[in-house]
Residue, then its C-alpha position, 0 to 999 in steps of 0.5 A: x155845528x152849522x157856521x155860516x162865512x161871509x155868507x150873501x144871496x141876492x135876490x133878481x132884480x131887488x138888489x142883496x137879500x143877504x149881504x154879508x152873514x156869519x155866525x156859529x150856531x154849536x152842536x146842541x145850541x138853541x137860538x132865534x132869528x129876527x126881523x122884519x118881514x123881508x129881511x131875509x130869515x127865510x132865504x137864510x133856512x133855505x139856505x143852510x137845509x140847502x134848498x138854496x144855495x149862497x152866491x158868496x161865502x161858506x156854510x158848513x155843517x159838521x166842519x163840511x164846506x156844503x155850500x157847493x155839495x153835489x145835488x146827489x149828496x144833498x138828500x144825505x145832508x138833509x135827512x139830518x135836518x128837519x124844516x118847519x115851513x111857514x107855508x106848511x107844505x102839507x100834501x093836500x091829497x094825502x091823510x095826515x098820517x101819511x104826510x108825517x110818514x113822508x122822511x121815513x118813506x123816502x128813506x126806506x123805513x120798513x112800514x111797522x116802525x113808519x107806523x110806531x114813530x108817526x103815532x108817536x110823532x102825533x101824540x106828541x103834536x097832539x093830533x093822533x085822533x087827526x090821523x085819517x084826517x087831509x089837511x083841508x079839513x084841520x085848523x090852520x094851527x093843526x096844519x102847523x102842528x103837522x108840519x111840526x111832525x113831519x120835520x121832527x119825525x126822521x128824529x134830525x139833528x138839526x130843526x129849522x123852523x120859519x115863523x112857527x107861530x104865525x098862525x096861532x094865538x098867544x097861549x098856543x105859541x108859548x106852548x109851541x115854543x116851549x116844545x122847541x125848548x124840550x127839543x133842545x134839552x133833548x140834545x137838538x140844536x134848533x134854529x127858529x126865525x120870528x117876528x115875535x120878539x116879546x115871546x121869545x125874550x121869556x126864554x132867555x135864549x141867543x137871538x141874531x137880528x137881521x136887518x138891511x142884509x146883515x146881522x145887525x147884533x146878538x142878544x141874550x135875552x134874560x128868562x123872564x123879562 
């Protein structure tokens, strides 16, 4: 579904922040992305939700060349991608409610069906008692767990996610990882980059590595160990 060809981006003034990057990720595919912080996993979602673009290679979605996709067309793109920023990106100003409503909104969605699929993208965050809610006044956790909504909520086929459990302690981070899971047998193709190598190897799931620019190698972790 989304394959990535000799893929580079450079970083001004820091030298290749990636240098050469393939990999085909299928339809319906889970996987993880790792390495150390700098390596470059951030710049590679950026990349295929085309908030950036390559300065080398190809990325295509569907069998679709994206990478030189005119900026009128990238809306369409993304609508089928869901992101999960490290930073949250919530709307500091809008309830929490509306946050979460925001891809419906943009897409036109008539308000009755905005107000059925954000409670039950709430519920399934557990944060619907926080709807009424602004973002100042939830956990870092729970602002995660927002963002976790906003991304699932236009249902895409597709969900990024950058660093997922950063904020949150060991028990909430296994619990949001095996969300993911259920994602995936959902029929989602998910892509999550992190630094936590120790909890993802329980899964059993492809893992890519990336180090000095490039894939350094892929591992398939056995569930359990």
């Amino acid at each position: 579904m989304i394959q990535l060809e000799h893929v580079a981006k450079p970083y001004p003034g820091t030298g290749l922040a990636l240098s050469d990057i393939s990999f085909n990720l299928e339809r319906g595919q889970m996987a993880f992305l790792t390495g150390h912080s700098g390596a470059g996993k951030s710049t590679l979602l950026k990349l295929i939700a085309l908030i950036e673009r390559p300065t080398r290679g190809r990325i295509l979605f569907d069998g679709r060349n994206v990478s030189k996709l005119s900026k009128r067309h990238v809306p369409y793109l993304r609508r089928q991608i869901g992101v999960i920023f490290q930073d949250h990106r919530l709307l500091e100003e809008q309830r929490v409610f509306d946050n979460v409503a925001l891809p419906l909104v943009i897409a036109g969605v008539q308000y009755r069906e905005i107000k059925r699929r954000v409670r039950a993208a709430l519920d399934k965050v557990d944060l619907l008692d926080k709807e009424r809610a602004y973002p100042a006044m939830l956990s870092g956790g729970e602002q995660q767990r927002v963002g976790i909504a906003r991304a699932i909520i236009a249902r895409p086929a597709v969900l990024l996610a950058d660093e997922p459990t950063g904020n949150l302690d060991p028990a909430l981070s296994g619990e949001l990882m095996r969300f993911f899971v259920n994602l995936h047998e959902l029929g989602m193709t998910v892509l999550v980059a992190t630094h936590d190598v120790q909890l993802i190897s329980t899964f059993g799931k492809p893992c890519w590595a990336l180090s000095q620019g490039g894939l350094a190698h892929e591992q398939h972790p056995t569930q359990g160990q």
